[in-house]
C-alpha positions in Angstrom: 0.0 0.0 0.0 1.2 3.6 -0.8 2.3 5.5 1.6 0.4 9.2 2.4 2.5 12.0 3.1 1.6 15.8 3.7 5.1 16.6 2.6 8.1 16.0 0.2 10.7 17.1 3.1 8.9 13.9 4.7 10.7 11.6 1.8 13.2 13.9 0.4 16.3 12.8 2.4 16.3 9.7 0.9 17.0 11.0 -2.3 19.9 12.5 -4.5 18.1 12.9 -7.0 14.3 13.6 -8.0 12.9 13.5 -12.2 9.9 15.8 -11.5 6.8 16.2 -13.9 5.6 19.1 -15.2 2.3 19.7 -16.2 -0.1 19.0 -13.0 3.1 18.6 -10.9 4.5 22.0 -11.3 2.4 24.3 -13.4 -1.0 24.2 -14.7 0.5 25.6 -18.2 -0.6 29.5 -17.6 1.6 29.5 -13.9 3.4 27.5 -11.6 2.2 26.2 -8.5 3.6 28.0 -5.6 3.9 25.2 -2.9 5.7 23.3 -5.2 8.2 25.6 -6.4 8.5 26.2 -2.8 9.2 22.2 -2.2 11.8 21.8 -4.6 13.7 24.9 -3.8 13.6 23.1 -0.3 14.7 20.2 -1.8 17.3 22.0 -4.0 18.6 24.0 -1.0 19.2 21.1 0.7 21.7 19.7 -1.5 19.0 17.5 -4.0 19.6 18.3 -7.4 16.1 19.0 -9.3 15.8 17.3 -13.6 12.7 18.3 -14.7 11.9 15.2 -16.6 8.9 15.6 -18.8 6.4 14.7 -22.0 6.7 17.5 -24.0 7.7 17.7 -27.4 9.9 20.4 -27.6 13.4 20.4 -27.2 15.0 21.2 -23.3 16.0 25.1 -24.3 12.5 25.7 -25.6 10.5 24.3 -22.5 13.4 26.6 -20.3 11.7 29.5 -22.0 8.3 28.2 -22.2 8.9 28.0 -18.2 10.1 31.6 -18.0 7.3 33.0 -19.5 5.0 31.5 -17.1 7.3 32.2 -14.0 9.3 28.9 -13.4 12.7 30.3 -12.1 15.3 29.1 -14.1 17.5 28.7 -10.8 14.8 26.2 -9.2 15.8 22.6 -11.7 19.3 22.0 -12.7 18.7 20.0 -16.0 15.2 19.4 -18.2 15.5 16.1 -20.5 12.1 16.0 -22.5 10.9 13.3 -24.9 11.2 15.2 -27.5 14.9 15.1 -27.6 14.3 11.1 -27.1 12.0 11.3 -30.2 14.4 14.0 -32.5 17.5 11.5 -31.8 15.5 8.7 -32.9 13.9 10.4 -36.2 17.8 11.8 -36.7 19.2 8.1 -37.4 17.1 8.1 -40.5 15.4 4.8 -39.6 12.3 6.1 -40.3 13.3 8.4 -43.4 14.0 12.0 -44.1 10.6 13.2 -45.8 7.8 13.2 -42.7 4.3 14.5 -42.0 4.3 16.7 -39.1 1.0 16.5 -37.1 1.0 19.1 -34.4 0.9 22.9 -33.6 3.2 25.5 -35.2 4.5 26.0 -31.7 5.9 22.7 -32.0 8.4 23.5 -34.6 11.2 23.9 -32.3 11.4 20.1 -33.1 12.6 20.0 -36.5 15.6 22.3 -36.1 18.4 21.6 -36.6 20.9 20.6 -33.9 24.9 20.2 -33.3 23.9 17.3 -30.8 22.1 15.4 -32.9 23.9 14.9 -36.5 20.9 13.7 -39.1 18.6 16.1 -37.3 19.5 18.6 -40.4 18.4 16.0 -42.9 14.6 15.9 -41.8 12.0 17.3 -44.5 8.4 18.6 -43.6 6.7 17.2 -46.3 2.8 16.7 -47.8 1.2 13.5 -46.4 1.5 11.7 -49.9 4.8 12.3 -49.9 6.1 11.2 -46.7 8.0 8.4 -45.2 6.7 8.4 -41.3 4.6 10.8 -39.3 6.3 12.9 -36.4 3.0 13.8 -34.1 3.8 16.1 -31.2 0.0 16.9 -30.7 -2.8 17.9 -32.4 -3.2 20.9 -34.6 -5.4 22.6 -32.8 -5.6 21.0 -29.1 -8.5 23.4 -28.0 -11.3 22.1 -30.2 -9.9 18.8 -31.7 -10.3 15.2 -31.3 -8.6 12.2 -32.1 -11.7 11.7 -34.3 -10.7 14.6 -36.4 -7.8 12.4 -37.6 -9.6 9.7 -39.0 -9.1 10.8 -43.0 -5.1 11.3 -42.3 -4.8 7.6 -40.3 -6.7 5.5 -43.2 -4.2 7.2 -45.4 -1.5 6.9 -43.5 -2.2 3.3 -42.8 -2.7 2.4 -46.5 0.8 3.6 -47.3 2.5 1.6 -44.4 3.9 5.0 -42.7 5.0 4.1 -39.3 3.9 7.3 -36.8 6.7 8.7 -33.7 5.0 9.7 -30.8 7.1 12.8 -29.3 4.6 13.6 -26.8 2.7 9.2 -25.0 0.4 12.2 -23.0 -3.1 11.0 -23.4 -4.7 14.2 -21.9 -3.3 17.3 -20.0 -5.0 19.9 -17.8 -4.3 23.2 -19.2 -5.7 25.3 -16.6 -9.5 24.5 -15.8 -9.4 22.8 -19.3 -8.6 19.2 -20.1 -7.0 19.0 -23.5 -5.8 15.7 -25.8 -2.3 15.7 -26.6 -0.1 13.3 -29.0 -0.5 9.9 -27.2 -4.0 10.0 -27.8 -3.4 10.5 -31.3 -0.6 7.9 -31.3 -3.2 5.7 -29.8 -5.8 6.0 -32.0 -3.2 5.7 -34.9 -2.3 1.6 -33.4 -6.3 1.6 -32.8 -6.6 1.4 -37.1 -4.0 -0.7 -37.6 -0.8 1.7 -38.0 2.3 1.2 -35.8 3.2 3.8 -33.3 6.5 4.8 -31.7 6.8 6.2 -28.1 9.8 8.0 -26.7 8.8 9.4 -23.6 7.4 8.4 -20.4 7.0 5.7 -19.4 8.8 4.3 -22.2 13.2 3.6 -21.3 14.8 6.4 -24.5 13.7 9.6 -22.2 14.9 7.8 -18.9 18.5 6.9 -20.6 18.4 10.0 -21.7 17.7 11.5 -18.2 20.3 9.8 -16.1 22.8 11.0 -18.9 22.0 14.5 -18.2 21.7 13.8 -14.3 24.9 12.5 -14.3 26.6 15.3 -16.3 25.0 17.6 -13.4 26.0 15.1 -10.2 29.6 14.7 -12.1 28.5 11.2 -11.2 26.1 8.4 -11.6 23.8 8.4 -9.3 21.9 4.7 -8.6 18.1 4.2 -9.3 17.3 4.1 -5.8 18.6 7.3 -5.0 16.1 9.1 -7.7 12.6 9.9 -6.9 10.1 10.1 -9.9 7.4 12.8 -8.9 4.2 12.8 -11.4 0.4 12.7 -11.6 0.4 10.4 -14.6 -0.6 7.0 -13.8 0.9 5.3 -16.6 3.7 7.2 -17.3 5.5 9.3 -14.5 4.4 6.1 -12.1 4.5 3.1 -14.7 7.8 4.7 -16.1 9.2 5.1 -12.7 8.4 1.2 -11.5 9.3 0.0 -14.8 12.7 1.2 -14.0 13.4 0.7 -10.7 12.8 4.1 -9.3 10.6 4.7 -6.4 8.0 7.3 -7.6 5.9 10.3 -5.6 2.3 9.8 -6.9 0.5 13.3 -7.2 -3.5 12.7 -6.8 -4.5 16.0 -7.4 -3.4 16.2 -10.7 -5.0 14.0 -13.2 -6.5 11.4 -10.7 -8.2 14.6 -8.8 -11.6 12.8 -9.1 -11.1 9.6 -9.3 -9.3 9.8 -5.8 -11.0 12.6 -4.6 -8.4 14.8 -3.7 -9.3 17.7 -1.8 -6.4 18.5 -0.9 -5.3 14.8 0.1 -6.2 11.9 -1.4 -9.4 9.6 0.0 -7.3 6.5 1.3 -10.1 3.9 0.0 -10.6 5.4 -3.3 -6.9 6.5 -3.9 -6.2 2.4 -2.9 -9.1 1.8 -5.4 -7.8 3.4 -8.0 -4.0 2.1 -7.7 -5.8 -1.3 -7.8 -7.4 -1.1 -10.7 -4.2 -0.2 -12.6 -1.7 -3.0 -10.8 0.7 0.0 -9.8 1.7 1.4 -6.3 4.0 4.6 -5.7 6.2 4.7 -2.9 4.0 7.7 -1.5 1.4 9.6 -2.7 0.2 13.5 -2.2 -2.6 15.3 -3.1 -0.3 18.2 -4.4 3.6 18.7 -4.5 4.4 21.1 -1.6 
């Protein structure tokens, strides 16, 4: 059974380490959530170094700015590793072609440019749909009134010319504000759904975790072990699932997307939070209604 905490300073000591979430965890995507910037400074202070480990799609520099603009100090984290650097290092060994469709928002196009870090990155083409090798999805074109339904036309094509689809962002859904809005894994999803294939590269799946121990120990000037890093996230199956799946303990954050199902106000309903960790086979080392 998970553990209940009112605190992260309860935990934090056993930890060099923590790969923190972003969306739900951190910020809301218009501003950051004060308690928690308040915990991880704690934690930071302390000696803890602070990787910001998320599902976006963008590359690390953009999300630093991204964060600036809605307040996220750049002093608080020491390191951001996001899946979609996993996802351009991957599309950069030209396994799956040069000539792709790009499925997402025009504030996603940080992702196709080009990068010293990653040779082949320079090679990609934005291409038509007829004309394309693979699809690169980093979410939907318009998140704020689309659904995965939208996509049906583009997937039977897709499908019918064997292109294979990379997943920069496994999100299902995201809370943007008071709004819950679809993002690439749902896409990616409904892709496998008709019969395509679909890659992943973040959370939970193990590129964006190789990639974040790199960067941690670059930071550390050291490898630090598994059990020394705390995975904090509201995502069941992919802060958590990613987490177990590699031997990390993980800090479950109800409040986030599970608010309802574990009725978190502010902390967690034991029985319905232990309901709901039953009926997806996973248990976090501790769970809290909110980082703080």
């Amino acid at each position: 059974m998970t553990r209940i905490i009112e605190n992260l300073s309860e935990i934090s000591a056993n930890y060099d380490a923590v790969f923190c979430d972003l969306w739900g965890c951190l910020h809301n995507g218009q501003r950051p959530f004060a308690e928690a910037v308040r915990a991880l400074e704690t934690y930071r202070d302390s000696g803890g170094i602070v990787l910001l480990l998320t599902n976006s799609p963008r590359p690390a520099p953009s999300v630093e700015v991204q964060l600036d603009g809605i307040g996220v100090a750049r002093d608080l984290y020491q390191s951001v590793a996001t899946s979609g650097d996993s996802a351009r290092a991957a599309l950069a060994s030209g396994h799956y072609g040069t000539n792709v469709f790009h499925i997402g928002p025009e504030r996603d196009l940080p992702f196709f440019a080009p990068d010293p870090s990653i040779p082949g990155l320079e090679n990609i083409n934005r291409v038509p749909l007829d004309k394309a090798e693979a699809i690169v999805c980093t979410g939907l074109f318009d998140d704020q009134t689309e659904t995965p339904d939208d996509y049906a036309a583009i997937f039977l094509e897709a499908k019918n010319n064997g292109l294979d689809l990379l997943c920069a962002n496994p999100d299902i859904v995201v809370d943007h504000g008071d709004k819950r809005i679809y993002c690439a894994g749902a896409l990616a999803a409904e892709y496998t759904a008709r019969g395509g294939t679909s890659h992943y590269f973040g959370k939970p799946h193990p590129p964006i975790y190789d990639l974040a121990r790199r960067r941690l120990s670059e930071v550390a000037g050291r490898e630090i072990e598994n059990r020394r890093i705390l995975c904090i996230g509201d995502g069941i199956h992919t802060d958590i699932l990613g987490a177990i799946n590699e031997d990390m303990d993980s800090l479950f954050i109800s409040g986030g997307l599970a608010a309802e199902e574990t009725a978190t106000a502010p902390q967690p309903d034991p029985q319905k939070l232990e309901t709901f960790l039953s009926s997806h086979s996973l248990s976090p080392a501790a769970t809290i209604g909110h980082l703080r």
